[in-house]
C-alpha positions in Angstrom: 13.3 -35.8 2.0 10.6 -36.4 -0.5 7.5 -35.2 0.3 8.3 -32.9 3.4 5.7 -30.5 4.0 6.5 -27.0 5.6 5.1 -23.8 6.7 6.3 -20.2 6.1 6.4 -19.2 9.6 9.6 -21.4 9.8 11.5 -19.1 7.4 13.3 -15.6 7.7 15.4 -13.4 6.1 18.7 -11.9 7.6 20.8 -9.3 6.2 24.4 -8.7 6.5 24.5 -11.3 9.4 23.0 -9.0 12.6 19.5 -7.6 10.9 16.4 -10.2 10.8 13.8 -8.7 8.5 10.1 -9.6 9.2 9.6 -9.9 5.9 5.9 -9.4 3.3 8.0 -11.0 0.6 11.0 -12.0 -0.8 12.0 -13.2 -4.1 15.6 -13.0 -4.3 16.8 -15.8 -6.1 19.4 -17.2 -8.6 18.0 -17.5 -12.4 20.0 -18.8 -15.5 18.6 -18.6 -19.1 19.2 -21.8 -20.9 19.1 -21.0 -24.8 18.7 -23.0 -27.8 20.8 -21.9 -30.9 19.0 -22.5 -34.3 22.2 -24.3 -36.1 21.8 -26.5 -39.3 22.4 -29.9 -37.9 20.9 -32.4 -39.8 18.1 -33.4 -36.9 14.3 -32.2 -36.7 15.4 -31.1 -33.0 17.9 -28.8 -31.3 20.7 -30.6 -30.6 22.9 -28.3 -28.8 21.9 -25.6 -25.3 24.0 -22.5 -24.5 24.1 -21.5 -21.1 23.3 -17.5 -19.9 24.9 -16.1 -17.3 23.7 -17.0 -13.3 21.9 -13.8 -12.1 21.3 -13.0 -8.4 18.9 -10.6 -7.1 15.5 -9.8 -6.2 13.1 -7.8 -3.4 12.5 -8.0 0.1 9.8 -5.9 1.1 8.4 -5.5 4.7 6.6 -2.8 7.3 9.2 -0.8 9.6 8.7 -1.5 13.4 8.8 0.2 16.3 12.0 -2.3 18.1 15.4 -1.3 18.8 16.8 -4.1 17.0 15.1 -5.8 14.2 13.4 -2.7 11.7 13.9 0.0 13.8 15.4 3.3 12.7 18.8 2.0 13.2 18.2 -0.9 10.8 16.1 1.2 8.4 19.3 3.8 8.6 21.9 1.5 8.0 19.8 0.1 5.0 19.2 3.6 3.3 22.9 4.3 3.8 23.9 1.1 1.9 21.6 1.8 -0.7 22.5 5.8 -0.6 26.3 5.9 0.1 28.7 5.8 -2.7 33.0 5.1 -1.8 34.8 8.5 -1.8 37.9 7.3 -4.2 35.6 4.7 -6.4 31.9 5.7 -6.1 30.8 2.0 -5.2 28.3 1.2 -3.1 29.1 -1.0 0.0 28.6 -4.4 -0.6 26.2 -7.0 1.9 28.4 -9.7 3.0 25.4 -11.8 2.7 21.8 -11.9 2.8 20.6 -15.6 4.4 17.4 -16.9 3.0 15.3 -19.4 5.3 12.3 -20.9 3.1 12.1 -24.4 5.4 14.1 -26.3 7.8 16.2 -27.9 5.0 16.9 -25.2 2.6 18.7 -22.0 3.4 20.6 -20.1 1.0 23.1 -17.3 1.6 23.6 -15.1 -1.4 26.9 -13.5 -1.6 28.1 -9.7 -2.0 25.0 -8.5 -2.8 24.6 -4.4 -2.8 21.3 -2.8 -2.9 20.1 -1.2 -6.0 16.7 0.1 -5.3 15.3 1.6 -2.4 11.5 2.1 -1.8 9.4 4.2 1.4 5.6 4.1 0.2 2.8 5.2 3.0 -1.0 5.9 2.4 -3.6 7.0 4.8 -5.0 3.8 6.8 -1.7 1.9 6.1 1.6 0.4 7.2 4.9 2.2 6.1 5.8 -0.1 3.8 9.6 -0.7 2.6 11.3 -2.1 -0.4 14.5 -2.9 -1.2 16.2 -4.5 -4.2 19.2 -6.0 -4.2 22.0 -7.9 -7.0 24.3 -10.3 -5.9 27.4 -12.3 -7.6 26.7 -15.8 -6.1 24.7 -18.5 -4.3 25.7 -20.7 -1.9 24.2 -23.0 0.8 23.5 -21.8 3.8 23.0 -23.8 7.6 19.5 -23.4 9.8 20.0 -20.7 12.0 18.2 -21.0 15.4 19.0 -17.4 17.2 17.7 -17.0 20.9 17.8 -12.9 20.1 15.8 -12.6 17.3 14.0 -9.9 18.6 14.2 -7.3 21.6 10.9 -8.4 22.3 8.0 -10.6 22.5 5.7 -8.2 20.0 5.9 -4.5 18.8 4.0 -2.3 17.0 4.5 -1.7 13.4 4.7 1.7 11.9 1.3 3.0 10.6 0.3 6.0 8.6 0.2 8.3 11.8 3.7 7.6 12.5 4.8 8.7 9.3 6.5 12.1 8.0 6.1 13.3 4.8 6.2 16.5 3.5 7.7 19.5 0.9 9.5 22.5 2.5 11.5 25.6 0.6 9.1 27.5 -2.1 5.8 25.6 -1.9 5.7 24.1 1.6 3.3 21.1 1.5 2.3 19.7 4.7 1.3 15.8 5.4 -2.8 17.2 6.6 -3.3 17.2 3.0 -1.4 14.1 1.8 -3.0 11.3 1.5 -0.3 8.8 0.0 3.3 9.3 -0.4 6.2 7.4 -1.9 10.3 8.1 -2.5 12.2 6.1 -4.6 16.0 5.4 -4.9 17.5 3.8 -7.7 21.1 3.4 -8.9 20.4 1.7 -12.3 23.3 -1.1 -11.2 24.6 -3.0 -13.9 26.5 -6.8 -13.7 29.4 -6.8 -15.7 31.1 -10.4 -16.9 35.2 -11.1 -17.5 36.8 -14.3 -18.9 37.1 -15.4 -15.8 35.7 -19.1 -16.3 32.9 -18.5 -14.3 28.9 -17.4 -15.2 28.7 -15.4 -12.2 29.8 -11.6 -12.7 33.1 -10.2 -11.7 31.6 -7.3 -10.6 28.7 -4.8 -9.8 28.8 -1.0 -10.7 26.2 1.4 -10.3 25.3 4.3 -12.6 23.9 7.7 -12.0 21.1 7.3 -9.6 17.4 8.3 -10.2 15.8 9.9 -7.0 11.8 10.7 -7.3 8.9 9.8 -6.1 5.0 10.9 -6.3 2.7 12.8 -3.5 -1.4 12.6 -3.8 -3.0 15.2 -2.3 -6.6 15.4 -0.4 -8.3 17.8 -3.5 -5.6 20.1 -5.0 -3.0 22.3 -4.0 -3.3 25.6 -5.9 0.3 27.2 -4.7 2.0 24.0 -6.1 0.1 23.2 -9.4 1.0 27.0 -10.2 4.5 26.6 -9.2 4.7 23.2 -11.1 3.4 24.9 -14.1 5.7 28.0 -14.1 8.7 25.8 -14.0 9.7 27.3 -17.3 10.3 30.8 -15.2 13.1 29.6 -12.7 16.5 28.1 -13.6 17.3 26.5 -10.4 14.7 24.7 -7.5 15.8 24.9 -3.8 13.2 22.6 -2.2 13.5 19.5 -0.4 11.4 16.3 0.5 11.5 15.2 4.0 10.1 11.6 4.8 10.4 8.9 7.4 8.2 8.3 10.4 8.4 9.7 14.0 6.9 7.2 16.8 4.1 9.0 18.6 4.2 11.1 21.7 3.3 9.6 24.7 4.5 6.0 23.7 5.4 3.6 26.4 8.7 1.6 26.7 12.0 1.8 25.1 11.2 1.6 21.3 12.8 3.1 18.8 11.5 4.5 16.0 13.1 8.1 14.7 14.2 8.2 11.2 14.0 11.7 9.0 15.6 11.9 5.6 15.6 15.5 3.8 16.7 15.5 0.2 16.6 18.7 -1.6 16.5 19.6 -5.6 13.0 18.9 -5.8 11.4 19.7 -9.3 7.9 19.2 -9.7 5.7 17.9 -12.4 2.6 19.3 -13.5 -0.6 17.5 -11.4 -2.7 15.2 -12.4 -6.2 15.4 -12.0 -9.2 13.8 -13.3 -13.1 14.7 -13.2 -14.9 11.9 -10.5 -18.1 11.5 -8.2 -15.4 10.5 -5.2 -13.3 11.8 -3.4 -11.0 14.5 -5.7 -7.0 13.9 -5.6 -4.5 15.2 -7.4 -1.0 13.5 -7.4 2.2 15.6 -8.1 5.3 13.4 -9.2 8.8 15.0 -8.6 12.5 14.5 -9.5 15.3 15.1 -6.8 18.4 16.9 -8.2 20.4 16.8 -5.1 23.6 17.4 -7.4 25.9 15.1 -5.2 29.7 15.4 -5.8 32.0 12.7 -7.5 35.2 11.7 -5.5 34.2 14.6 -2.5 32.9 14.8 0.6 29.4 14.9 -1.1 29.7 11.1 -1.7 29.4 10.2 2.0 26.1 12.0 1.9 23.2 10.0 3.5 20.8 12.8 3.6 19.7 11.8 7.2 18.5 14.7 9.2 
């Protein structure tokens, strides 16, 4: 229909057909490279295109909420574990049937076996809990306008703000959240596509690597006990601390939200601070490596770290 003008409040985003994401963004997509090869053809212009291979994947990023069943802790969970999880016999990562894009009443796309690669908490003081996830795919198809009744569990909720949130260091240098001012985790499986002869652009399959877990912490002025300890790394040969993040909704809170998600991951090692001379307020952020040494083809692979 040309020239159809629509609004983004008519468009959503629902994962693995039961979770509807109130979404900040999302950019997941299909993309193909067209190339032009440089042969000697006898013409002033290109006269032949080579087609790349059709990529799916992209970011959805959005708050966590306080509702039982759109980005509660039960979604959140199910989330991290698809992201965290690797198969016992194969150490794959369970796949996402699909992942329905909404953009207008006309155009909805459902991209196919998609797994998620990357997995993002990030809080700071005066903010939402803010997560990302990104996600690869093998193929794109068209999807049909979806019109659920049950969206939601209810007419509003509360998102989950700074307060709500848990983040802190425990084992030799115990660092509490009344001196954090930002925090952030990060997951990522470094997943590759790989392609067959299989007369298609679109890749056979998706294999993750060795994962990367780390993340930063800034902290309200500086933390002597743990820019010590950061700098003495050279004197230990093993670290026994762990992260814990996630949020907790508040005491006292009214009707039957949900809203309890903690996640402990230990094998912390952590880099020597940054700091920097200013007139403002003085920080000091602390990056740090997990080491959780997680066993191939063990129980250790069904490890979600979920307290």
């Amino acid at each position: 229909m040309p020239g159809y003008a629509s609004l983004g409040y008519v468009g959503y985003v629902k994962i693995d057909g039961d979770a509807v994401i109130r979404a900040t963004s999302c950019d997941i997509k299909a993309s193909q490279q067209v190339d032009a090869p440089n042969l000697v053809d006898g013409k002033i212009d290109k006269t032949v295109y080579q087609l790349q291979p059709i990529e799916i994947g992209g970011t959805v990023a959005f708050p966590a909420v306080h509702e039982a069943t759109s980005g509660s802790s039960t979604v959140m969970k199910k989330l991290w574990q698809k992201a965290c999880v690797r198969g016992v016999s194969d150490g794959k990562l369970q796949k996402l049937p699909a992942i329905n894009a909404r953009y207008n009443d006309l155009t909805v796309y459902k991209y196919r076996n998609c797994i998620i690669d990357t997995f993002e908490f990030n809080v700071a003081q005066s903010d939402m809990v803010n997560i990302s996830i990104g996600v690869i795919g093998t193929t794109r198809e068209s999807g049909s306008p979806e019109y659920p009744d049950g969206f939601y569990g209810y007419r509003n909720t509360r998102v989950v703000t700074w307060n709500d949130a848990v983040a802190r260091f425990v084992g030799s240098v115990p660092v509490s959240g009344e001196e954090i001012r930002s925090f952030k985790f990060n997951l990522n499986n470094n997943s590759q596509r790989f392609y067959t002869l299989n007369g298609k652009l679109t890749p056979q399959d998706i294999a993750s690597g060795k994962r990367d877990l780390s993340g930063s912490v800034t902290i309200m002025g500086r933390n002597a006990a743990l820019a010590d300890y950061a700098y003495s790394n050279q004197t230990r040969c093993t670290e026994t601390s762990s992260v814990e993040w996630g949020y907790s909704i508040g005491a006292g809170t009214t009707g039957s939200c949900s809203g309890d998600l903690l996640i402990r991951v230990p094998g912390i090692v952590f880099q020597i601070e940054e700091i920097a001379l200013t007139n403002e307020l003085l920080e000091t952020t602390v990056n740090y490596k997990a080491f959780p040494g997680i066993a191939y083809q063990s129980e250790g692979n069904t490890t979600d770290f979920v307290v």
